[in-house]
C-alpha positions, -999 to 999 in steps of 0.1 A, spaced: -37 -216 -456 -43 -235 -424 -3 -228 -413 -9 -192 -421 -43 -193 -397 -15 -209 -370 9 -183 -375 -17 -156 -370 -30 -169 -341 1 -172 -326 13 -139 -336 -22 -126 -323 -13 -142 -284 24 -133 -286 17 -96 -295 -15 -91 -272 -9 -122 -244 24 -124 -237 46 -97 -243 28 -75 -220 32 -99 -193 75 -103 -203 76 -65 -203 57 -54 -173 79 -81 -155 110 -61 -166 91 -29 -153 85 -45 -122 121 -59 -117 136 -25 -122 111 -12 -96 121 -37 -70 157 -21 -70 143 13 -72 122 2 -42 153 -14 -27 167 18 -30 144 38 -9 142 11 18 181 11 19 178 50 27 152 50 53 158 88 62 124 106 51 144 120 24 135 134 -15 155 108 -27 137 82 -8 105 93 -16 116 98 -54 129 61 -53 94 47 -46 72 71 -71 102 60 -98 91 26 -82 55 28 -89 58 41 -123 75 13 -132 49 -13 -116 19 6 -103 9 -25 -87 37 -30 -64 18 -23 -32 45 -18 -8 57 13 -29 22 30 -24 29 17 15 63 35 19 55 63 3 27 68 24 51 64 52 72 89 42 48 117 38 35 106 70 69 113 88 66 148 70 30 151 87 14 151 53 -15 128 67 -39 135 36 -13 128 14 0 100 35 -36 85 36 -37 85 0 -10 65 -6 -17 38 23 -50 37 4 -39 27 -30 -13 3 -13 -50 -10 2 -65 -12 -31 -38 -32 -44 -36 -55 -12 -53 -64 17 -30 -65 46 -33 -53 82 -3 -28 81 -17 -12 57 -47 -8 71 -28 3 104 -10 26 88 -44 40 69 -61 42 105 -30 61 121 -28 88 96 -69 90 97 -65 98 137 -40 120 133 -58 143 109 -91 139 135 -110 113 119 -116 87 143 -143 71 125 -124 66 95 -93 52 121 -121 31 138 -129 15 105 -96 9 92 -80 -7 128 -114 -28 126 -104 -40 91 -70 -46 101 -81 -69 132 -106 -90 111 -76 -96 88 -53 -105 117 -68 -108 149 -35 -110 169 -25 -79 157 -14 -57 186 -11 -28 169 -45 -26 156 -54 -35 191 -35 -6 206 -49 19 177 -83 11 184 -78 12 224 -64 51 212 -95 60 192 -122 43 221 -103 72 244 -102 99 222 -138 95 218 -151 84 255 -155 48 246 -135 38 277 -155 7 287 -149 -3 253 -115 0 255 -112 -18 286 -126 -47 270 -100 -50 242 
């Protein structure tokens, strides 16, 4: 009776443990090359942006899909959608590109608080970074801060 108890348990952690884990890796390895793909491409095109949403249904929590895409439809001037996009790659990881790219497509759709925030962010999380720097010397002249923006 006690083997049986074993063999349950076991079956228990293989079924509900670590299969999951075995086949979201084989998800996420396919997703890679889709993601590959897209990078390879680099033209703004359908196919590139199909390679990174085939990408993220494979492994919704590969980041840098959510990132490209959002580059993509920001080339396209979709900043809303864009923003979207740079958001979940945000949600999924904190890193200062994304937060630049997040603040770019926030000024160009007029929302320089929103910008101010994220290049803000993306300076706490890497204080050498220029282009934060730059992004928020943009938004302190768009919005008459120009003393601040001296100061940076």
């Amino acid at each position: 009776m006690r083997f049986m108890n074993q063999i349950t348990v076991f079956t228990l952690i293989l079924n509900f443990v670590i299969l999951p884990f075995a086949f979201a890796e084989d998800g996420c390895i396919e997703a890679a090359r889709k993601f590959k793909q897209g990078v390879e491409l680099r033209d703004g095109s359908q196919v590139e942006e199909d390679a990174y949403r085939e990408a993220i249904r494979l492994c919704p929590s590969m980041a840098e899909a959510y990132y490209n895409l959002g580059i993509v439809l920001a080339r396209r001037s979709d900043s809303v959608a864009a923003s979207e996009e740079f958001q979940k790659a945000i949600n999924l990881a904190q890193k200062a590109e994304f937060y630049n790219a997040l603040a770019h497509s926030k000024l160009v759709s007029g929302d320089t608080d929103a910008a101010k925030r994220s290049y803000e962010k993306a300076q706490e999380l890497d204080p050498k970074d220029v282009a934060a720097m730059q992004g928020l010397g943009v938004v302190y002249e768009k919005t008459g801060q120009i003393a601040e923006a001296e100061n940076l």
